[in-house]
N, C-alpha and C positions, 0 to 999 in steps of 0.2 A: 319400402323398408328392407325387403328383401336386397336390392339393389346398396344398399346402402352396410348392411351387413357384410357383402361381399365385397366391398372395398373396404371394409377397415378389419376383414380378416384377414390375422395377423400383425396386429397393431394393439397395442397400448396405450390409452389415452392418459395423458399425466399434464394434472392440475396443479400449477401453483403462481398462487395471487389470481388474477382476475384473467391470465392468460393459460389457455389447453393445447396441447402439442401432442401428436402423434408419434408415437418410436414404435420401430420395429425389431422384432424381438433378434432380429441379426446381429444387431451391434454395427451396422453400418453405419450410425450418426450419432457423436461424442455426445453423451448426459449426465450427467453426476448429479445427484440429488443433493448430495452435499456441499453443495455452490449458491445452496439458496442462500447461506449468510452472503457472500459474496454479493450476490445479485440484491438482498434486502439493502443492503450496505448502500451500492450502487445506487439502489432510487433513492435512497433518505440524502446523499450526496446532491444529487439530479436537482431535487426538490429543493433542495438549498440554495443551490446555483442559480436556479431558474427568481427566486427571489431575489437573493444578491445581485444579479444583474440587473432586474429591475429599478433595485434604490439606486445601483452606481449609474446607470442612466437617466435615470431622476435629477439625480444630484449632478450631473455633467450637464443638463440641461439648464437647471435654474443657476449653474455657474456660469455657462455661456450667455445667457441671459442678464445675469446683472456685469459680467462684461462689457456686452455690449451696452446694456445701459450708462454703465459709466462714461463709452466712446462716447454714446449719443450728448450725454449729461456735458462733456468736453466740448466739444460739435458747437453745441448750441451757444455756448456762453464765450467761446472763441468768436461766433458771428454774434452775438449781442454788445462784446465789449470793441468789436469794431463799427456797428453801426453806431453806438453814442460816441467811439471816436471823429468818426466819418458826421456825425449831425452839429457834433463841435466845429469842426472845419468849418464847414460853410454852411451860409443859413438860405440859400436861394433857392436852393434843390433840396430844402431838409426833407419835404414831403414826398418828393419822387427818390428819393433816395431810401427813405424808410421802408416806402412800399416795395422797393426793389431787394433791399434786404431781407423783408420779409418773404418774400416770392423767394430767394435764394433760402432764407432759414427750410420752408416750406419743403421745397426740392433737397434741402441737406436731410429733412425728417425722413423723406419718403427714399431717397435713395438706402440708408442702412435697413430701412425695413427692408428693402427690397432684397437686398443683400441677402440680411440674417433667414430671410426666409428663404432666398436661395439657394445658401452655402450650409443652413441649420443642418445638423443630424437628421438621418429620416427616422420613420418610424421603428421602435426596435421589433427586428421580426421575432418569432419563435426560434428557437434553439435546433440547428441541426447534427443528429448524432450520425456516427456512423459505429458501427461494432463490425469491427476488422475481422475477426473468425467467427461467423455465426452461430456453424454446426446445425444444431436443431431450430435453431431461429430464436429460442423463449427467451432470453436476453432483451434482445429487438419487441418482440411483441409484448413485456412487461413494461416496457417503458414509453412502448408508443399506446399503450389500456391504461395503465396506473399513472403516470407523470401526466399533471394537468399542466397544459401550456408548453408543454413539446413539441416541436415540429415534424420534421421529415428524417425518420431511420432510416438509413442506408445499413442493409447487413449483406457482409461481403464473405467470400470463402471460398476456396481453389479448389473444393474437390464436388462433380457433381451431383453425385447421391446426397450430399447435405443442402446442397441448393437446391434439389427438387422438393428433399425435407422440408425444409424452411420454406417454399413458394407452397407447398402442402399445409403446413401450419399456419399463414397470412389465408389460407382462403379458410381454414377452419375455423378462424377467429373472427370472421363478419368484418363486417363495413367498417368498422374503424380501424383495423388492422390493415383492410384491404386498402384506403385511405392513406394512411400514413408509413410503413413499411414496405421495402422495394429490399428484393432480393438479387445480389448480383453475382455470377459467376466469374474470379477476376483473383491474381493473386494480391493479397493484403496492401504488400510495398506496394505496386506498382501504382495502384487506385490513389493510393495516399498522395505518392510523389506527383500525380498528375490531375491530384486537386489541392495544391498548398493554398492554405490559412482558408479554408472552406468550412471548415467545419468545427460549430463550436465545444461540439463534443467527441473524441475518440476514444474508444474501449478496446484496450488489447486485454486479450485472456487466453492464452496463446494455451499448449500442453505443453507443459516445459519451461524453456527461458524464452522470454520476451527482446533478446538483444539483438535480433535481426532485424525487428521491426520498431524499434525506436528511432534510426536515423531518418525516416520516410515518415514516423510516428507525429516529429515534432516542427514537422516541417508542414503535417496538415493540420495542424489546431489554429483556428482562429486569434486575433492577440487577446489575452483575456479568458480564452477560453478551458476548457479541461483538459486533459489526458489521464484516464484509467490505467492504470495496469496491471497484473497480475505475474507473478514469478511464481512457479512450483519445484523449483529446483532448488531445493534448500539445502541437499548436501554439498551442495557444489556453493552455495553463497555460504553456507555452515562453515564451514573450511576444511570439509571431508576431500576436496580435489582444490587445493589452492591453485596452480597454475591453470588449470581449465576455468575459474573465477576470473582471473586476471587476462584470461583472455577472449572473455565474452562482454566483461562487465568494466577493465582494465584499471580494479581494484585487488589488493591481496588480504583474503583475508584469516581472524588468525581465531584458532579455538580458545571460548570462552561461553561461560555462563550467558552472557548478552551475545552471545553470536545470533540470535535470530533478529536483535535490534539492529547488530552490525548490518544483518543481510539486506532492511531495509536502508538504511542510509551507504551501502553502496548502490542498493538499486538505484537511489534521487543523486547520486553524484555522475552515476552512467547514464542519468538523464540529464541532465546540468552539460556533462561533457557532450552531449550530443546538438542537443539544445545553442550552445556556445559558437560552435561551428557557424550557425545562423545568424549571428548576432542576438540571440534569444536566452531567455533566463526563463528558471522556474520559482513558483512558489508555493511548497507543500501547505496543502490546507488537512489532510487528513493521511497518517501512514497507519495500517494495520499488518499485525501477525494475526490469523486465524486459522486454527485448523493445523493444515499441513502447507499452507502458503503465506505469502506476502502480497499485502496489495497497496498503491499508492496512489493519493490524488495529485495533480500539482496542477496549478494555474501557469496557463506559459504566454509570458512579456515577451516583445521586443523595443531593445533598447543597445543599442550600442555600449554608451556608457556606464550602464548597471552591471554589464558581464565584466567589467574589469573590477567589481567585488565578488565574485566567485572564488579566488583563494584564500578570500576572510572567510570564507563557508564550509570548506575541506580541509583535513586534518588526516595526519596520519598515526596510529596506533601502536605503541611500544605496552605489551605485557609481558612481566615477567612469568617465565616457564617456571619458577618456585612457591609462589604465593600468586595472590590474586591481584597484587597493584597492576594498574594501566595508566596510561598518563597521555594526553594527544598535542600535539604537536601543529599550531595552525599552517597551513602551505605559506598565506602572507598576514601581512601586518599595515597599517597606514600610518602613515608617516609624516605631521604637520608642521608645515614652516614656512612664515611669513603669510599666512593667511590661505597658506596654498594647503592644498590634500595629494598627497601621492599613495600612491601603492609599491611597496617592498616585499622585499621575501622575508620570509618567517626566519625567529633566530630559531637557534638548533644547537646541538640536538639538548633535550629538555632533562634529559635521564643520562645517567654514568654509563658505563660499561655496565657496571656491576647492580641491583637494584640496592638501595640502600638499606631495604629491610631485611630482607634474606643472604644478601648476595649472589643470586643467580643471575644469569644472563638474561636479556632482553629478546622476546622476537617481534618482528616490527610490522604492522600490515596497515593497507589502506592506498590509497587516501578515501577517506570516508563522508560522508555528507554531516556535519559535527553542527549544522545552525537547527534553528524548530523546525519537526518535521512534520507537527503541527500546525493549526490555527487554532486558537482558543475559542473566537468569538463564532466559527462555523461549526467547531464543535457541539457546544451548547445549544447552538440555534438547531443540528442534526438532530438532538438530543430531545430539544423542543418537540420538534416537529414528529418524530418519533414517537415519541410518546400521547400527544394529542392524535395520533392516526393510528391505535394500535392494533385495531383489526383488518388494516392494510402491510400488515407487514405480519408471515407469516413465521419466519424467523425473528420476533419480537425479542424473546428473553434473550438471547445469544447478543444481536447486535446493540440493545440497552444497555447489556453487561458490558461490553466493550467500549461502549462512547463514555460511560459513567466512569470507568479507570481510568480512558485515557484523561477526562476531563481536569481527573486530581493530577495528574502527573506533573514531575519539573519539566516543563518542556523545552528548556534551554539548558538542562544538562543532559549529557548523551553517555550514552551507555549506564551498565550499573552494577553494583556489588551483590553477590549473592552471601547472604549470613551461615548459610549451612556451610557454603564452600570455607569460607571466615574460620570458620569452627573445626572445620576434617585438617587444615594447615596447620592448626596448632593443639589439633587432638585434643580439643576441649568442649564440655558440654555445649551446647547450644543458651542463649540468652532470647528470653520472648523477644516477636519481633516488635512491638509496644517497648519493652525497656530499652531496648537497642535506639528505636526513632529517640525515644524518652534522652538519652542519652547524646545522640547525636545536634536534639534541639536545646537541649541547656548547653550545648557548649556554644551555641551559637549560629548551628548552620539550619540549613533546609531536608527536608528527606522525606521522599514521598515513595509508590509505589510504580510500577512497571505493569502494563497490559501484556507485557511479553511473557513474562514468568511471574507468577504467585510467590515467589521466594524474591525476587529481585526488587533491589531498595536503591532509589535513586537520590544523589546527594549531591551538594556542594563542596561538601567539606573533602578535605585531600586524604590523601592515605595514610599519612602522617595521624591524621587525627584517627581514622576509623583504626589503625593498628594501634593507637594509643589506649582508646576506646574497651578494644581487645583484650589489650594487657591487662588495666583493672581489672575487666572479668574475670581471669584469670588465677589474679591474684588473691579475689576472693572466692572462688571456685577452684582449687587446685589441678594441676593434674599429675600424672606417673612423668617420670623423666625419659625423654626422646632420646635418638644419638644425638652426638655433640653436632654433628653436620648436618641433620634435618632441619629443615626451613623454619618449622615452628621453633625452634629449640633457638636459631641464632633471633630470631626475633623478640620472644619472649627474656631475651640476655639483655636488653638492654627497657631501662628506665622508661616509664611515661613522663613526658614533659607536660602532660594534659591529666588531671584528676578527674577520670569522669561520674558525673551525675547521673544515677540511672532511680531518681526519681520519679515518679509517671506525671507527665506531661498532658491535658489535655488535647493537643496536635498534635499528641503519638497517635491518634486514631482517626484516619478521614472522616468524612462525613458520612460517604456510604458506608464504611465500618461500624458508624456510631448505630446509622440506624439501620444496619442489619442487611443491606442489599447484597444481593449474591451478584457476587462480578465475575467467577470463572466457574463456566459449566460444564457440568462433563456431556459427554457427547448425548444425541437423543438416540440413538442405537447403537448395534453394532457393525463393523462395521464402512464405519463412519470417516471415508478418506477417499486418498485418488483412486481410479478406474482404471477399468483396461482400456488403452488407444483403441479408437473407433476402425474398426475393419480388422479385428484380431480374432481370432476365432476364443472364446471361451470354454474353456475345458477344466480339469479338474484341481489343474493347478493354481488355478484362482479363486480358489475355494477359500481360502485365509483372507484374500483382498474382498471378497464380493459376497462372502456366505451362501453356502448350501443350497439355499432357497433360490439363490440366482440361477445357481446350475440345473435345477429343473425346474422353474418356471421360465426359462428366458425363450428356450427352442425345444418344443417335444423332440421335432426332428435329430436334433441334434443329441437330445437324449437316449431314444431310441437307437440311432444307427450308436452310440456310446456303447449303449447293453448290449446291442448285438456283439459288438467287437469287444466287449468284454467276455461276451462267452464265448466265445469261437479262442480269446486269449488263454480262458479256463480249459476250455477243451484241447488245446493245443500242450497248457500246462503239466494234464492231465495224463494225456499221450505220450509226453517226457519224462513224467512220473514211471510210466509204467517203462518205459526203457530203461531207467534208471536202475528201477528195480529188476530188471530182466538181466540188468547187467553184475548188478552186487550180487545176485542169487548166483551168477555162472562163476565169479570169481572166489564163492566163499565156497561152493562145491569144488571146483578145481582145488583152493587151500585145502579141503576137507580130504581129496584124493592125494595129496601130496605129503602130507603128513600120516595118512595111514598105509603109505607104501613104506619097507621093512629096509 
């Protein structure tokens, strides 16, 4: 025991789900606690996957099978309707003839078996992941303890204090860790580039932007298989640094209420374009904002001819700088004639110079990923699945509340309008957001809600309407008169050509509205964000990112030699103090002698 205490002092053992990891209180190996939604996310994904794969090999099987049964079904009745040709001819040889046909039928039955069971599909193995930056390992070791029917983790990472972390934590975790998790020293690209389509699962979670490792990223996924990723650079996808966007990501993007939707559908178009390059396609089954990141799932095809629908899937972004209208732009269009399908460019531009509401100028950004960045049906079955395992996922309430918004969402309209913002442009009270929906579904359209923003309402209907929408409000709800040149003012000038109804509607209220489920949670402490880069020393200016408590339980050492040099700072303060004062006292006696000389 003795022996054992003295190798794990200085160590922190930290529990979460059914895998323990060791950190050392240096900060030499990246941890955020606040990843666990991320990572809960991640297996309820896993777990989905690993069943979908199942039925679509199911169902590829009993398809190849009545296949071939058909060939055989062909086969046979092809040699049947030649041997009663062949017993009509002649009647000398009917009986050696028959029996010879049957000897050939015989050899026709047993050659496709031979075949099918030659050339059939093998057996589907387990799923192999790899998670490209390991760090501390927990990642890898949740998935290879909690995901039933997983294979072989491969957790990789370039720097060597985190891969001895991580070969530290597979042996801390017992024989099934030790079984299934291999830790390797190696940088992320290079591993990838030099096992293409290996692996059915890949996990980027990079610190930062993930765009150095997507070209290498989607070159090792299996076809069929996953790619994770995670972006934490969100002022830079925000549109806080637009040309450093545009040139990681080689989208532009523009500020808006949905910029954090924007940020993930540039992320699936920097993966589409990367993807392309291969002859390879993606398709988003799950995209999340959480926290202070973005994370995306996408299934990645090859197909030659399916990448030449990739400009029916991007779009580019005109909002006006006055108001909130935005309006997209598709990059192409198909084009049918005579039976044939082509692919064209997109007509353009879609918007005036001027916007028609306001009159201000347009600014334009993208091109953006504008198809679902959804799945519906993996959604719910996440959702399922989620909720029947709920004390295997320790982040329960958080990622619930997530799968249950995205579930109501339109997920074939992209982007979305915020009502508050609606309301600051035309300096008028706010409309519940029930009469507003209420409103928007008796004129005919759709409008649902956003995981992105608690405020944001997603719709069909065009701006035309929702500014129509507006005006009524307005006109029975007054306000003070704007200048003649302010946005809401040229807006409000002209006419509704839409009467709207803000009667309440039953489908003004989702379902989890109706019955009360909580979909946005505030954080569970404080707090509750990104870290300090691993190997940075922690000092006291990370006291707002990491709270107090971190500063002195993380390193005595480091606390200590702090105090020390804090009072040696004090003492030195103190010594300047008094020369200070040695010096005001010489200067005010000199004034005091200078003024009493005559």
């Amino acid at each position: 025991m003795g022996d054992v205490g003295e190798k794990l002092k200085g160590y922190t053992i930290i529990k979460e789900g059914e895998a323990e990891i060791l950190m050392h209180s240096s900060n030499s190996v990246f941890f955020n606690k606040a990843q666990v939604n991320n990572r809960d996310m991640s297996i309820a994904v896993l777990r989905t996957f690993i069943d979908k794969r199942k039925e679509e090999h199911a169902a590829m099987l009993n398809k190849k099978g009545k296949s071939e049964q058909k060939v055989l079904e062909c086969t046979l009745g092809t040699e049947a309707e030649a041997t009663t040709f062949q017993s009509q001819k002649t009647n000398g040889d009917c009986e050696m003839h028959l029996n010879q046909s049957i000897d050939e039928a015989d050899e026709t039955v047993k050659e496709p078996t031979m075949a099918s069971s030659w050339k059939g599909p093998r057996e589907l193995k387990a799923p192999k992941v790899l998670e490209a930056l390991a760090a501390s390992g927990l990642r890898a070791l949740r998935y290879a303890r909690e995901v039933d029917g997983i294979g072989h983790v491969i957790a990789v990472d370039n720097d060597k204090a985190s891969v001895e972390a991580c070969r530290r934590n597979i042996q801390f975790n017992g024989s099934v860790a030790c079984s299934k998790v291999e830790a390797h020293l190696a940088d992320a690209r290079v591993h990838m580039l030099t096992h293409p389509k290996e692996f059915d699962v890949v996990d980027l979670d990079p610190y930062g932007s993930p765009s150095v490792f997507l070209d290498s990223a989607v070159q090792s996924v299996a076809d069929g298989g996953i790619l994770m990723c995670t972006a934490t650079d969100m002022a830079v996808l925000c549109g806080g640094n637009g040309e450093v966007c545009y040139s990681k990501y080689g989208s532009y993007p523009v500020k808006g209420k949905y910029c954090h939707e924007m940020a993930l559908r540039i992320l699936l178009a920097s993966i589409e374009s990367h993807a392309n390059r291969y002859k390879r396609y993606i398709v988003p089954i799950l995209s999340v904002h959480m926290d202070f990141y973005i994370r995306v799932f996408v299934r990645i095809y090859t197909s030659a001819s399916e990448i030449k629908n990739t400009p029916l899937k991007l779009s580019y972004v005109y909002q006006c700088v006055g108001c909130d209208s935005f309006h997209l732009q598709s990059l192409g269009r198909i084009v049918s004639k005579n039976n044939s399908v082509k692919s064209a460019p997109g007509f353009g531009p879609v918007v005036p110079q001027e916007c028609t509401h306001c009159g201000k100028k347009f600014n334009m950004g993208g091109p953006i990923w504008s198809a679902p960045i959804h799945d519906q049906e993996w959604v719910l079955s996440m959702l399922a699945n989620v909720k029947a395992m709920k004390e295997k996922y320790p982040a329960y309430d958080k990622i619930t509340s997530v799968l249950t918004t995205i579930s109501e969402e339109l997920h074939d309209v992209p982007l979305f309008v915020s009502l508050h913002n609606l309301c600051a442009t035309l300096k008028c009270t706010s409309p519940s957001a029930v009469m507003f929906r209420s409103a928007v579904i008796n004129a005919g359209y759709r409008i649902s809600g956003s995981h992105v923003n608690p405020l944001g309402l997603k719709s069909d209907a065009p701006m035309d309407v929702i500014w129509d929408i507006m005006r009524c409000w307005v006109k029975s709800h007054p306000i003070r008169a704007q200048p003649p040149d302010h946005s809401g003012t040229v807006i409000l000038s002209k006419e509704p050509k839409l009467q709207a109804n803000f009667a309440r509607v039953v489908a003004s209220l989702s379902k989890a509205q109706a019955k009360k489920v909580k979909r946005f949670l505030p954080n569970p402490e404080r707090h509750w964000g990104p870290k300090v880069r691993a190997g940075r020393q922690i000092t006291s200016k990370h006291s707002s990112l990491l709270g107090p408590q971190i500063l002195t339980g993380s390193s005595n050492n480091e606390v200590e030699n702090g105090a020390a040099s804090e009072q040696d700072v004090n003492d030195e303060h103190i010594a300047e103090q008094d020369v200070n004062d040695e010096h005001i006292a010489k200067r005010q006696k000199t004034h005091d002698l200078s003024t009493s000389d005559p």
